[in-house]
C-alpha atoms as an extended CHARMM CRD file, in Angstrom:
* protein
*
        84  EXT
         1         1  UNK       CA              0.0000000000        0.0000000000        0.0000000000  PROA      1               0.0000000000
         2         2  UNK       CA              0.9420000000        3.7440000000        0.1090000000  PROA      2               0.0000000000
         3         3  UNK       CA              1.1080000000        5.4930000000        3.1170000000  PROA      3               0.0000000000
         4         4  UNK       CA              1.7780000000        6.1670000000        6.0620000000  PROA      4               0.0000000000
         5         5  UNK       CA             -1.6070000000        4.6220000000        6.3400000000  PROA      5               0.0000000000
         6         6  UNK       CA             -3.2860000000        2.1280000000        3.9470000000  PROA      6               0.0000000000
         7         7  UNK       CA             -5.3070000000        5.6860000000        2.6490000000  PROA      7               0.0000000000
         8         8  UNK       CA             -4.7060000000        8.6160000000        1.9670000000  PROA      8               0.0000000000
         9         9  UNK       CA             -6.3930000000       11.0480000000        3.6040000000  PROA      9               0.0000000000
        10        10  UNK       CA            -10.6760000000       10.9430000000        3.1210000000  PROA      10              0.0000000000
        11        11  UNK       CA            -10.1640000000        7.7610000000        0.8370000000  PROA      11              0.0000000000
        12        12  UNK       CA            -10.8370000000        3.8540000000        2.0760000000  PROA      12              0.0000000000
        13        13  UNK       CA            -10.3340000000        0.8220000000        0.4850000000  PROA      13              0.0000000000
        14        14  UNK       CA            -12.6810000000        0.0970000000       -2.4100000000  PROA      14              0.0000000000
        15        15  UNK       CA            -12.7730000000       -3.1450000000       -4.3080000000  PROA      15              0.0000000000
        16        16  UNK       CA            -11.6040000000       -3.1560000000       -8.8680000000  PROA      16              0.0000000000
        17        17  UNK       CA            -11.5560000000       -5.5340000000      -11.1560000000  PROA      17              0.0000000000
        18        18  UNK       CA             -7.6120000000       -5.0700000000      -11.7160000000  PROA      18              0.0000000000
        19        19  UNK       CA             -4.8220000000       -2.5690000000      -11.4340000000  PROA      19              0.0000000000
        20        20  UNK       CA             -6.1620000000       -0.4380000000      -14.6540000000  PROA      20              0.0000000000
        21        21  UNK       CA             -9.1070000000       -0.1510000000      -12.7610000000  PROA      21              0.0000000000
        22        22  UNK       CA             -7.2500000000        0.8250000000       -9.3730000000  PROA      22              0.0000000000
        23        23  UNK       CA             -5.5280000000        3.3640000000      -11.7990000000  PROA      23              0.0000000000
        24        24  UNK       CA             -8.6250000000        4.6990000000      -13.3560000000  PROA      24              0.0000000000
        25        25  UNK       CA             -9.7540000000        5.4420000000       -9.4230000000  PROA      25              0.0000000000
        26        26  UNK       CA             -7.0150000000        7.0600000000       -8.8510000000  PROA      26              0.0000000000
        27        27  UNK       CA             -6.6580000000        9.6220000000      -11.8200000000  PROA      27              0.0000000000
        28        28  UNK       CA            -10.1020000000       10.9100000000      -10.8710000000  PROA      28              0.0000000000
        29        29  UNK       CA             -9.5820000000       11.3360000000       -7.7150000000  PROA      29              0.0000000000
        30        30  UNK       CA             -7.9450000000       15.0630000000       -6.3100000000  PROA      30              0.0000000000
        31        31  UNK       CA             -4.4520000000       14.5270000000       -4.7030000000  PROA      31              0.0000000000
        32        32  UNK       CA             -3.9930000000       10.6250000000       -5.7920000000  PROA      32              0.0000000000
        33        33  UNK       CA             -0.3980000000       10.0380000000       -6.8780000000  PROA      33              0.0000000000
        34        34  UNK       CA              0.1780000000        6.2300000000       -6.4550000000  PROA      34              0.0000000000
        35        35  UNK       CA             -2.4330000000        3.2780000000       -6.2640000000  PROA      35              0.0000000000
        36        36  UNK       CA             -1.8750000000       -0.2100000000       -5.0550000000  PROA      36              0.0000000000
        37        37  UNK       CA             -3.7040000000       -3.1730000000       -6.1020000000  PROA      37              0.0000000000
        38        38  UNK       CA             -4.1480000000       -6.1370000000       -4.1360000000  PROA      38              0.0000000000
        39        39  UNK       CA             -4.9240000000       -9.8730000000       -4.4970000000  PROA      39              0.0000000000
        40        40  UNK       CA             -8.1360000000       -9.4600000000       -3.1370000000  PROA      40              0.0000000000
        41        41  UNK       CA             -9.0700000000       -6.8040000000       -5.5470000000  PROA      41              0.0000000000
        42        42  UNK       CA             -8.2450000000       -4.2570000000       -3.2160000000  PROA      42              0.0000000000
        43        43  UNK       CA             -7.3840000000       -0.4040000000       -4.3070000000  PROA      43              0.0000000000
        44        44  UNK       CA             -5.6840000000        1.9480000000       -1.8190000000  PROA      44              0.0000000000
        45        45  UNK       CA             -4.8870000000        5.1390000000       -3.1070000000  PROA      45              0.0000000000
        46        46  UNK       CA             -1.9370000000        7.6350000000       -1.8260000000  PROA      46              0.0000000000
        47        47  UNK       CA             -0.5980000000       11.3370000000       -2.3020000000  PROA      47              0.0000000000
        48        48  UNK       CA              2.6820000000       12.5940000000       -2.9090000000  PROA      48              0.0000000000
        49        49  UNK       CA              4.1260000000       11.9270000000        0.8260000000  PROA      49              0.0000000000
        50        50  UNK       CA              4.0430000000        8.3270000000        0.2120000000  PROA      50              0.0000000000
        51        51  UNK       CA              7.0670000000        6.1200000000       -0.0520000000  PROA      51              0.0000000000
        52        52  UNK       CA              7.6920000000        2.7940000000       -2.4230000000  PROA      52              0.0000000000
        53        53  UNK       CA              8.3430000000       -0.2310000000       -0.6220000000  PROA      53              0.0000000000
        54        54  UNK       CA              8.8500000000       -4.0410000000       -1.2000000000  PROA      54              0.0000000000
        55        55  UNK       CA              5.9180000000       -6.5390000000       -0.2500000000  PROA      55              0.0000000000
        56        56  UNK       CA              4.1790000000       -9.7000000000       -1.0720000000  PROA      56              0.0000000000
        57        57  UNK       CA              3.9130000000      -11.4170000000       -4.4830000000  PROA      57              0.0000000000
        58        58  UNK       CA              0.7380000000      -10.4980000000       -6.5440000000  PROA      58              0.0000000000
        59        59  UNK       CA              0.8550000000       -6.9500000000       -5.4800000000  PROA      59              0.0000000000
        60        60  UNK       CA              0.4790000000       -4.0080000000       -7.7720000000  PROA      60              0.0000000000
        61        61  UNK       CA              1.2590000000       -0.8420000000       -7.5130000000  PROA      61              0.0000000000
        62        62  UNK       CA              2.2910000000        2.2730000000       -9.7770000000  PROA      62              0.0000000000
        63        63  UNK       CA              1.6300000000        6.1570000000      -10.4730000000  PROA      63              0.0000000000
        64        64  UNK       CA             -1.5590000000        8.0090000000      -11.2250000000  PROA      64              0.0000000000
        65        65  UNK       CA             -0.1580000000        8.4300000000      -14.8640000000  PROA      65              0.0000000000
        66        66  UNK       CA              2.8690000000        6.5810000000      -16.3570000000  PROA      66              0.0000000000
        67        67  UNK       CA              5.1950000000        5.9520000000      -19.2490000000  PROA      67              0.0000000000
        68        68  UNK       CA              5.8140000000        2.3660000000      -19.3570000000  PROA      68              0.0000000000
        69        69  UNK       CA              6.6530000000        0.1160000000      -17.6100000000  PROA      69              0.0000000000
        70        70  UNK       CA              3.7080000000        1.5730000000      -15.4200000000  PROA      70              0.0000000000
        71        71  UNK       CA              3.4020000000       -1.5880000000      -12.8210000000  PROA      71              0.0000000000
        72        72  UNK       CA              5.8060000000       -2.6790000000       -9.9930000000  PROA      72              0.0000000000
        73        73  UNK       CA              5.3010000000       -6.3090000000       -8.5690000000  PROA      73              0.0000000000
        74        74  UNK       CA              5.7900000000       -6.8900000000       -4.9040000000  PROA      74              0.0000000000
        75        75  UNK       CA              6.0100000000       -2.7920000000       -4.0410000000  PROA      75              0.0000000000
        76        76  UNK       CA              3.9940000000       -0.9670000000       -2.2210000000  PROA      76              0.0000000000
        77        77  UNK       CA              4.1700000000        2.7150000000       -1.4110000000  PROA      77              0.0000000000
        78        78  UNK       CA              3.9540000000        3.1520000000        2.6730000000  PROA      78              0.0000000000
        79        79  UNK       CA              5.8890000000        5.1870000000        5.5970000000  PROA      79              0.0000000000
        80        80  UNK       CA              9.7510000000        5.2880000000        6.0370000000  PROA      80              0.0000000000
        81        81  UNK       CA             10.9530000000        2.9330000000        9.0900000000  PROA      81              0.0000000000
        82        82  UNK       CA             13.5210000000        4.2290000000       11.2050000000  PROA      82              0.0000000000
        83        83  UNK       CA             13.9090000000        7.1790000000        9.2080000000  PROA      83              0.0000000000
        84        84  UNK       CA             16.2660000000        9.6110000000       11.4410000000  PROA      84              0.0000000000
């Protein structure tokens, strides 16, 4: 996901067909930079604060608007740990 929380702020979780879809939620929606899409057809959207990071296989995740390639497998976007 993209964060520091799953959301950004005044978006939850919604369920898409497939990462495209995730993509599409995302370029309509004010402030979304990066989307993640889930196994479980799960879309969490994310501003500009949020931070790429490595997860589980079958995870999607890319930028609002992209030249390809436009997917990442096994990223997410979420919070720095241990950041000084």
């Amino acid at each position: 996901f993209y964060g520091p929380q799953p959301n950004m702020l005044g978006q939850e979780k919604s369920v898409e067909a497939d990462a495209l879809s995730c993509q599409a939620r995302c370029s309509i929606t004010p402030s979304c930079t990066f989307f993640t899409f889930w196994p479980d057809g799960g879309c969490h959207l994310q501003d500009s604060t949020a931070l790429a990071q490595t997860t589980q296989h079958g995870v999607v995740a890319g930028a609002v608007a992209c030249i390809a390639p436009c997917f990442a497998s096994k990223v997410f976007y979420g919070p720095v740990t241990n950041m000084p």
